[in-house]
N, CA, C and O atoms as CSV, one atom per row, in Angstrom:
chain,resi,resn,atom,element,x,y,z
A,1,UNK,N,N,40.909,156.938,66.556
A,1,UNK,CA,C,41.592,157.025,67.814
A,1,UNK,C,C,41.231,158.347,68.476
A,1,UNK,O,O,41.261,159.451,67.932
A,2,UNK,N,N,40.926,158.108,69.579
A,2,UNK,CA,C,40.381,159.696,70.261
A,2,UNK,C,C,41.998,160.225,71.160
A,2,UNK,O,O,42.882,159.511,71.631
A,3,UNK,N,N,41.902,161.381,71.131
A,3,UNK,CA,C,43.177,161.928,71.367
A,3,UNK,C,C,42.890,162.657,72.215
A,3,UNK,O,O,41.843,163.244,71.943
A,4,UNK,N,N,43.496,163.055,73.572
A,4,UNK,CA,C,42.853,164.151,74.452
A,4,UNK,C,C,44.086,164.041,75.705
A,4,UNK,O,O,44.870,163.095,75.765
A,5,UNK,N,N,44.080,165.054,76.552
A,5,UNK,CA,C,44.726,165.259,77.684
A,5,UNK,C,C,43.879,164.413,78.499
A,5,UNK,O,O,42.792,163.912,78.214
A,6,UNK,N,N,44.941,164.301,80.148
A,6,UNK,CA,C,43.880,163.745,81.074
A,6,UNK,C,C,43.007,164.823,81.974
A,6,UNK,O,O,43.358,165.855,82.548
A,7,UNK,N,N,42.116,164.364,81.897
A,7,UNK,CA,C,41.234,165.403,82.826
A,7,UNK,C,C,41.494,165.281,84.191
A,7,UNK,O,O,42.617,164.804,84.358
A,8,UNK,N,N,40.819,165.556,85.393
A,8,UNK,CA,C,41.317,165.689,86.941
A,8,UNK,C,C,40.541,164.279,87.109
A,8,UNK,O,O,41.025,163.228,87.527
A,9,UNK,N,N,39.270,164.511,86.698
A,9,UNK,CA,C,38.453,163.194,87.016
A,9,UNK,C,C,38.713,161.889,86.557
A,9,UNK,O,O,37.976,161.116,87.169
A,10,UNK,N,N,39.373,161.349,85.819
A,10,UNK,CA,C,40.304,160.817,85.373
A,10,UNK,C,C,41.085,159.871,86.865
A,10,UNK,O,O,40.998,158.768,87.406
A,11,UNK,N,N,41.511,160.606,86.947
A,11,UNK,CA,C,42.109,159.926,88.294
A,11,UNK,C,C,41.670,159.917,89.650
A,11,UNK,O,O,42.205,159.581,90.707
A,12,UNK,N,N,40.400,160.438,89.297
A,12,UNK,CA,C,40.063,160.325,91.014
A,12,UNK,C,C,39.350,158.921,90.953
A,12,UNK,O,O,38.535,158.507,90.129
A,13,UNK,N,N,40.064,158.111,92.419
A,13,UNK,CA,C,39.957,157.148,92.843
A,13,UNK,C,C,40.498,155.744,92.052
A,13,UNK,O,O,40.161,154.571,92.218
A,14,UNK,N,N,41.287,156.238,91.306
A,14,UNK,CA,C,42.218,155.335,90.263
A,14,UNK,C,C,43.318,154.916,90.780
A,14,UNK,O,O,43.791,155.517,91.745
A,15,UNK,N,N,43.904,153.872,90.276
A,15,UNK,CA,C,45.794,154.014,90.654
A,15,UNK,C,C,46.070,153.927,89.174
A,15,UNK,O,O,45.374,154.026,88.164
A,16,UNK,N,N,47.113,153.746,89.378
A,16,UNK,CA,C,48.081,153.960,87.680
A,16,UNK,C,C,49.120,152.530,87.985
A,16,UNK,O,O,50.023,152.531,88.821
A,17,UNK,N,N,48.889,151.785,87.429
A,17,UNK,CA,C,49.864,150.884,86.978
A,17,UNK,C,C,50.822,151.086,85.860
A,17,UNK,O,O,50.786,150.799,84.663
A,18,UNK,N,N,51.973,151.860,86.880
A,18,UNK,CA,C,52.923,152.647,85.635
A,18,UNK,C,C,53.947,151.735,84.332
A,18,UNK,O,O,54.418,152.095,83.253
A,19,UNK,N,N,53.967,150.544,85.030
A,19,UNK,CA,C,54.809,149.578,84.169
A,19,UNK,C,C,55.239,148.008,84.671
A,19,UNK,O,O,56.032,147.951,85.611
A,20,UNK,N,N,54.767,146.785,84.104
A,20,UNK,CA,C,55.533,145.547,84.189
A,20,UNK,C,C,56.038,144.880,83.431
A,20,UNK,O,O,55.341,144.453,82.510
A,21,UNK,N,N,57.905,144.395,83.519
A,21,UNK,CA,C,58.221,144.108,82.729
A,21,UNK,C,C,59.009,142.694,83.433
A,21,UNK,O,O,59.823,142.513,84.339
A,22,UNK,N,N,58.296,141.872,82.502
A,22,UNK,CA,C,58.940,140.488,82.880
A,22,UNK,C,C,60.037,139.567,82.636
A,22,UNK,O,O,59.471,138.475,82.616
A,23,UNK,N,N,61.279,139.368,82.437
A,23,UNK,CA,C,62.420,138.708,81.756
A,23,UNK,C,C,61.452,137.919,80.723
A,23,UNK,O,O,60.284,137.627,80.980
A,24,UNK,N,N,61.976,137.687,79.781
A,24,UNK,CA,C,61.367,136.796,78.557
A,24,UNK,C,C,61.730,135.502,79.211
A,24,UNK,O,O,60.936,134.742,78.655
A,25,UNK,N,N,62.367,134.831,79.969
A,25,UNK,CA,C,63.048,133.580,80.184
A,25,UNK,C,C,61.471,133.095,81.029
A,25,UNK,O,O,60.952,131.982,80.944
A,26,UNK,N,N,61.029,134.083,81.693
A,26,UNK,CA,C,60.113,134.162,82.800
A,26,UNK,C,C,59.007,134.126,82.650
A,26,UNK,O,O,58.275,133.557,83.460
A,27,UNK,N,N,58.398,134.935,81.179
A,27,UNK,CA,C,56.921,135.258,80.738
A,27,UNK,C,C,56.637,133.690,80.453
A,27,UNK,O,O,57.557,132.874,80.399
A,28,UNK,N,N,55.362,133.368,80.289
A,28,UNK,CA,C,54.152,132.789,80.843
A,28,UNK,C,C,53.815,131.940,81.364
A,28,UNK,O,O,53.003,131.054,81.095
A,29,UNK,N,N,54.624,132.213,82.435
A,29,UNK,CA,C,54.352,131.443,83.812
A,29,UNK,C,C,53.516,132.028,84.928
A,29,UNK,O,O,53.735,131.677,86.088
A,30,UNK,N,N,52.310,133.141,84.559
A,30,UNK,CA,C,51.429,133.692,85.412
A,30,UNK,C,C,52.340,134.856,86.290
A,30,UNK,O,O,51.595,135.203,87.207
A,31,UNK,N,N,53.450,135.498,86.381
A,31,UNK,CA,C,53.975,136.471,87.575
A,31,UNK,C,C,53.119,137.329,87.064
A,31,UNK,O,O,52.314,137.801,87.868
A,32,UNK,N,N,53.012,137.867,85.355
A,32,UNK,CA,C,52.565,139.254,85.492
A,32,UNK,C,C,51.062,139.059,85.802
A,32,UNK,O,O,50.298,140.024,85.833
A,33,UNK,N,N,50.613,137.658,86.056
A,33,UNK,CA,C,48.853,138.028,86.452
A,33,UNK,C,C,48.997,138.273,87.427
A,33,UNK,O,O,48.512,139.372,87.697
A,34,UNK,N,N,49.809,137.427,88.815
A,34,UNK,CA,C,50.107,137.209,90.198
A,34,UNK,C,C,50.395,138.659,90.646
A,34,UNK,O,O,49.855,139.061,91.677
A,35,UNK,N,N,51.348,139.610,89.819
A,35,UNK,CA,C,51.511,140.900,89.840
A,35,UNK,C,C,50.365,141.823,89.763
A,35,UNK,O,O,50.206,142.541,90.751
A,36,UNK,N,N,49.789,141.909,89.087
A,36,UNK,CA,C,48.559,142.931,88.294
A,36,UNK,C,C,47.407,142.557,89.546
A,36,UNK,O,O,47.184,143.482,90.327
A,37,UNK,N,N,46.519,140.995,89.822
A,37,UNK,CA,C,46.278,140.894,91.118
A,37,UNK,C,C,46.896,141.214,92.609
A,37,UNK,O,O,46.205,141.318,93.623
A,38,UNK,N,N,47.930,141.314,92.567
A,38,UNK,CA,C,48.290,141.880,93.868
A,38,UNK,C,C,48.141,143.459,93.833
A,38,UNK,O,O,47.588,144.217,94.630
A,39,UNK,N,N,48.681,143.657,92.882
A,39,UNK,CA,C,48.571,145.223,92.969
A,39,UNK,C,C,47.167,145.963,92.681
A,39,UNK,O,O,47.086,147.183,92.543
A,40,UNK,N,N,46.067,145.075,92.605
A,40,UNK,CA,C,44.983,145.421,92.478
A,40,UNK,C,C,44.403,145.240,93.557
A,40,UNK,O,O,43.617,146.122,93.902
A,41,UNK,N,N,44.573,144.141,94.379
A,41,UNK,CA,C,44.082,143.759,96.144
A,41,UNK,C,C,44.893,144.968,96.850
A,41,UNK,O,O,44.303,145.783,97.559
A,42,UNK,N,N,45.841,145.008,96.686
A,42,UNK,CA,C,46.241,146.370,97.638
A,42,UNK,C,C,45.925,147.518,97.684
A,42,UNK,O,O,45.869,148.237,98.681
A,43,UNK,N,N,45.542,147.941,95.889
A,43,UNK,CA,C,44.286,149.025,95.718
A,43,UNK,C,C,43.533,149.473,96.144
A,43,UNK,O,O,43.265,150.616,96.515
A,44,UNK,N,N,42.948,148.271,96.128
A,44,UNK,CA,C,41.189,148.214,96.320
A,44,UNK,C,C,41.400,148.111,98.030
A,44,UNK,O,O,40.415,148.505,98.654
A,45,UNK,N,N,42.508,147.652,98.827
A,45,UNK,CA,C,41.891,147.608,100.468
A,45,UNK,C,C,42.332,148.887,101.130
A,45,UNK,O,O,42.315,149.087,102.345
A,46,UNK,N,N,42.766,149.807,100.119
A,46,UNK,CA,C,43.166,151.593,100.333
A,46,UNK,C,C,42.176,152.417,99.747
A,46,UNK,O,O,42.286,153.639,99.844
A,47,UNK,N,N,41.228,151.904,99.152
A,47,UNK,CA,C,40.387,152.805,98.913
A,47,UNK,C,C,39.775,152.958,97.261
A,47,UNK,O,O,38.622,153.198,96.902
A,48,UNK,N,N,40.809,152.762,96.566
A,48,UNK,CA,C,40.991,152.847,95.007
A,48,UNK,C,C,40.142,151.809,94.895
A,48,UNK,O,O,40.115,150.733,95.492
A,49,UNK,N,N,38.836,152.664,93.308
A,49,UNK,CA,C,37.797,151.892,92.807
A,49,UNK,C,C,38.438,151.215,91.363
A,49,UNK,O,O,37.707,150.351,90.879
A,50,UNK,N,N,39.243,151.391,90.888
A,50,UNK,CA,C,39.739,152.017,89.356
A,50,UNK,C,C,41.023,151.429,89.710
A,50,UNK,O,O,41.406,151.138,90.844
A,51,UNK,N,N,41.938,151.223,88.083
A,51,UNK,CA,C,43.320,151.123,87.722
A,51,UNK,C,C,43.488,151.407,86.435
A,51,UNK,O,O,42.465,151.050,85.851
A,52,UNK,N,N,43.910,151.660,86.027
A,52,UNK,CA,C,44.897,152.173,84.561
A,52,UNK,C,C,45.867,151.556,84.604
A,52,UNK,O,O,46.526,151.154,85.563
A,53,UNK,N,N,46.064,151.403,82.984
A,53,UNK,CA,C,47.781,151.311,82.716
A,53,UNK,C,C,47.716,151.402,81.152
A,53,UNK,O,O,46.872,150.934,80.388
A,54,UNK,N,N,48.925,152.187,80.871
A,54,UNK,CA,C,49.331,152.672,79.297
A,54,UNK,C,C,50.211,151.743,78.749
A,54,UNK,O,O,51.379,151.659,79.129
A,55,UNK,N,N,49.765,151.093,77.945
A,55,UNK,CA,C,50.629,150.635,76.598
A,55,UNK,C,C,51.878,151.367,75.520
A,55,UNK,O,O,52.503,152.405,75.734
A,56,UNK,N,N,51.971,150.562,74.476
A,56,UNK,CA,C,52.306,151.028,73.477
A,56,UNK,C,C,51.394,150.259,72.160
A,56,UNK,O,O,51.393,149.052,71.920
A,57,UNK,N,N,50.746,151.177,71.515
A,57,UNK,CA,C,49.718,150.498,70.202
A,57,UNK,C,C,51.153,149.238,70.025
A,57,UNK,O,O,52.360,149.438,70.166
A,58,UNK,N,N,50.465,148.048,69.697
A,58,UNK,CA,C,51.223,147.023,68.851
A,58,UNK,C,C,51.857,146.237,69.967
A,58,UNK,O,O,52.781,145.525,69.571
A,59,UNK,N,N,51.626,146.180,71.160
A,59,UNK,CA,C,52.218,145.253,72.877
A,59,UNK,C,C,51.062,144.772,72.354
A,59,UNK,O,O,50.257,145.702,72.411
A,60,UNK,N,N,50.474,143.675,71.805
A,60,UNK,CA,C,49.751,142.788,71.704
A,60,UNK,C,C,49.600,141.592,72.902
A,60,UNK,O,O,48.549,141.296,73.471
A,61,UNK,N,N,50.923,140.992,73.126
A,61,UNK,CA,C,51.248,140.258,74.115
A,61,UNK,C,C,50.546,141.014,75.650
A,61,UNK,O,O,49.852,140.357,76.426
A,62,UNK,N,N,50.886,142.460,75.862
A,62,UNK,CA,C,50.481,142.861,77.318
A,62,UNK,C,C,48.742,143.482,77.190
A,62,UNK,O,O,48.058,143.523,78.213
A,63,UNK,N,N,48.313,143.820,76.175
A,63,UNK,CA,C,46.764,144.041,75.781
A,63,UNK,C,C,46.446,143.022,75.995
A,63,UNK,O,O,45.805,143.021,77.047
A,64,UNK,N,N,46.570,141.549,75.344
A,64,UNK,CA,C,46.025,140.290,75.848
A,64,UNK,C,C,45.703,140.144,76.987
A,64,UNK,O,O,44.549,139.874,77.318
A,65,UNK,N,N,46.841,140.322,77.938
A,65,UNK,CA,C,46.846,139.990,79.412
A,65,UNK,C,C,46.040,140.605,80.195
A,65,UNK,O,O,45.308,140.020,80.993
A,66,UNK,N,N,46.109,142.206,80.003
A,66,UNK,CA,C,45.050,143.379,80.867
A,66,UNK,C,C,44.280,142.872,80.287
A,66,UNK,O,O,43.810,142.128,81.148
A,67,UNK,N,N,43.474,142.593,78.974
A,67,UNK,CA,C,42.124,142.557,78.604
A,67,UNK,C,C,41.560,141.107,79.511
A,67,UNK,O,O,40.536,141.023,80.190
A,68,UNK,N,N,42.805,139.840,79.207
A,68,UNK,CA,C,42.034,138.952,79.627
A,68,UNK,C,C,41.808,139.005,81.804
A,68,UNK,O,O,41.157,138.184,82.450
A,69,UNK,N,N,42.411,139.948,82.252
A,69,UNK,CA,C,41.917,140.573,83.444
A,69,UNK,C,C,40.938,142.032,83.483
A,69,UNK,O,O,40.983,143.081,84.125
A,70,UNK,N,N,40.239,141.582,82.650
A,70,UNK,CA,C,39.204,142.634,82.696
A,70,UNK,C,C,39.380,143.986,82.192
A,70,UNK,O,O,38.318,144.608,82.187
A,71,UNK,N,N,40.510,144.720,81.712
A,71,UNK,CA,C,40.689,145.913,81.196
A,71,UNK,C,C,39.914,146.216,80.460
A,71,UNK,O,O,39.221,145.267,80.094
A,72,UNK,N,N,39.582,147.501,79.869
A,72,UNK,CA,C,38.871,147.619,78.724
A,72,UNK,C,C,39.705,148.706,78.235
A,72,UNK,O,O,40.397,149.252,79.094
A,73,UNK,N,N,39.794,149.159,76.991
A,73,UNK,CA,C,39.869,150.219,76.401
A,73,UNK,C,C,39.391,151.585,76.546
A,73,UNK,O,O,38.293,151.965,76.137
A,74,UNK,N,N,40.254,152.316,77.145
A,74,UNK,CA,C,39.946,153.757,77.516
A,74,UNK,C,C,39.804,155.136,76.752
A,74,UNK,O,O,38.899,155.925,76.480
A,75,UNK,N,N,41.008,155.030,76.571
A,75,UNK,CA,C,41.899,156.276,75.358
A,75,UNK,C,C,42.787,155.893,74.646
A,75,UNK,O,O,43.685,155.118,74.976
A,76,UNK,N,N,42.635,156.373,73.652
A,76,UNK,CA,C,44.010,156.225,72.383
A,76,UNK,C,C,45.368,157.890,72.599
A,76,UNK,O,O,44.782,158.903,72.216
A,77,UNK,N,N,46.487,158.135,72.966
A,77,UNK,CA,C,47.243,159.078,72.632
A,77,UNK,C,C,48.341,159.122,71.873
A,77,UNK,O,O,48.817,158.211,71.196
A,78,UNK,N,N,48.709,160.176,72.007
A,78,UNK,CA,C,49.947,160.552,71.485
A,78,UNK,C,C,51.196,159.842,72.537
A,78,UNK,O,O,50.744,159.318,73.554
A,79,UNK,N,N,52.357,159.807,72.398
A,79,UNK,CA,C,52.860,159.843,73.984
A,79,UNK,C,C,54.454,160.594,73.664
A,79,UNK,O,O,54.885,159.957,72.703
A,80,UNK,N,N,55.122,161.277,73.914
A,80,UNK,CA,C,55.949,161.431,73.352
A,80,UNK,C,C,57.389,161.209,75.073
A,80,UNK,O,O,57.314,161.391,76.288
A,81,UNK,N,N,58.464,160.746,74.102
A,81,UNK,CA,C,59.487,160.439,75.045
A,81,UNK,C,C,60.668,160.683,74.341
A,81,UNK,O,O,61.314,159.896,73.650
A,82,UNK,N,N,60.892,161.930,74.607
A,82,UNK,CA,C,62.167,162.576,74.145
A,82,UNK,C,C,61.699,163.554,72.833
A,82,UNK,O,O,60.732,164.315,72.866
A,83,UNK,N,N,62.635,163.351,71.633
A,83,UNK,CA,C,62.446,163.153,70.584
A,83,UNK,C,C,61.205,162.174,69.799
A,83,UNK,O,O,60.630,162.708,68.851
A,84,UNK,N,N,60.957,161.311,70.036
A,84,UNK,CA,C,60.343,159.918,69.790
A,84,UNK,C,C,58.878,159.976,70.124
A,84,UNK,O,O,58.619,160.131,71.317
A,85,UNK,N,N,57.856,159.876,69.267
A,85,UNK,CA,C,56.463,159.654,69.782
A,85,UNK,C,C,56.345,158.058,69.364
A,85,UNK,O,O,57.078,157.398,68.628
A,86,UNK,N,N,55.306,157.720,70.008
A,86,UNK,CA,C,54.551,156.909,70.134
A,86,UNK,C,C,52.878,156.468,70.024
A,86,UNK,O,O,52.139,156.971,70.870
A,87,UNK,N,N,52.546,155.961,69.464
A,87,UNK,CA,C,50.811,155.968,69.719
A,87,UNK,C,C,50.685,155.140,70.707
A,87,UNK,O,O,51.427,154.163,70.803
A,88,UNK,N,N,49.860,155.370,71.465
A,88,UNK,CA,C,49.793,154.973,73.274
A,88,UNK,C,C,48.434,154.405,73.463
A,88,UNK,O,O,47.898,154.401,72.355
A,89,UNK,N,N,47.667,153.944,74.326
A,89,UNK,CA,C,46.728,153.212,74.645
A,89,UNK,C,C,46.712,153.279,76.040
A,89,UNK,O,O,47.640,152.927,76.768
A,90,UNK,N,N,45.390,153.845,76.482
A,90,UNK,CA,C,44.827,153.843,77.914
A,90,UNK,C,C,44.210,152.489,78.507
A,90,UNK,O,O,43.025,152.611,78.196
A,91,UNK,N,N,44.315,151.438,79.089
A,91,UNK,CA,C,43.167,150.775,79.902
A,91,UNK,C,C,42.418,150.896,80.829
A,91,UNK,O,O,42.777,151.858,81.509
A,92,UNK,N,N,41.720,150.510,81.143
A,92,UNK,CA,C,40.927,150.468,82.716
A,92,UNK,C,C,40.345,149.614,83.125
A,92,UNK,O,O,39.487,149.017,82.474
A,93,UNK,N,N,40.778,149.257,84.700
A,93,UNK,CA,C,39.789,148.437,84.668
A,93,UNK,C,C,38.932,149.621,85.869
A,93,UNK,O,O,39.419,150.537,86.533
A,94,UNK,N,N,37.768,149.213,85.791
A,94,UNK,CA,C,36.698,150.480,85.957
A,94,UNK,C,C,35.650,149.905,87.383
A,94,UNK,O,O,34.727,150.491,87.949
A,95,UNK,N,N,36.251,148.545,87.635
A,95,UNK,CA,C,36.180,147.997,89.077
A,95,UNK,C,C,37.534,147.112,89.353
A,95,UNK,O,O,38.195,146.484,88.526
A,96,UNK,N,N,37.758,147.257,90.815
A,96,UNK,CA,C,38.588,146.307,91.441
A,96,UNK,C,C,37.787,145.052,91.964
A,96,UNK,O,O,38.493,144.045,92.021
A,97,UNK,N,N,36.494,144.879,92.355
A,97,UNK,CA,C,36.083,144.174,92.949
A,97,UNK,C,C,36.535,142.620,92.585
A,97,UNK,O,O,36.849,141.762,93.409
A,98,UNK,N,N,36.497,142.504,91.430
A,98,UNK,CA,C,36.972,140.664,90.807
A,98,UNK,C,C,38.136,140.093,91.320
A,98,UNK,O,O,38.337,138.888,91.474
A,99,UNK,N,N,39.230,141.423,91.691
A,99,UNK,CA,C,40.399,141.116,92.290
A,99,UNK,C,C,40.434,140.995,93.782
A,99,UNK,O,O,41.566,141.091,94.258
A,100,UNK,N,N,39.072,140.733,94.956
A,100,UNK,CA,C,39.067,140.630,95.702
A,100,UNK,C,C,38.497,139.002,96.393
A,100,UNK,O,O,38.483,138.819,97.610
């Protein structure tokens, strides 16, 4: 697992997909693709080449989903929230264009 801070370049021309969370009653019925595409068309017609979004190692269920929309594997971290760490996971997707 590679471990590192974010650099500046890092985010230039990225967005950050900070979090989606779907009622369980609700999941897989396509919102969080319908979601992740929208918020990637709105991206990409502002300028943004790039998207991210952080996991938690072991969201198997939401790695599926980014990967099967093109994410790839970025960075592995630390993440800490509070007291409490976490091992964390970077994605990217490293074009918007598919979402257009």
């Amino acid at each position: 697992m590679q471990i590192r801070k974010a650099r500046p370049e890092d985010l230039e021309g990225c967005i950050y997909l900070d979090s989606i969370h779907i009622s369980q009653n609700a999941q897989g019925k396509g919102i969080g693709t319908r979601l992740i595409q929208t918020v990637a068309r709105f991206a990409a017609e502002r300028g943004y080449t790039k998207m991210s979004v952080c996991i938690v190692r072991g969201n198997d269920r939401a790695r599926a989903l980014y990967s099967k929309l093109g994410a790839i594997h970025e960075s592995g971290f630390t993440d800490d929230f509070g007291d409490v760490q976490s091992q964390s996971e970077k994605l990217l997707w490293t074009s918007l264009e598919s979402f257009q």
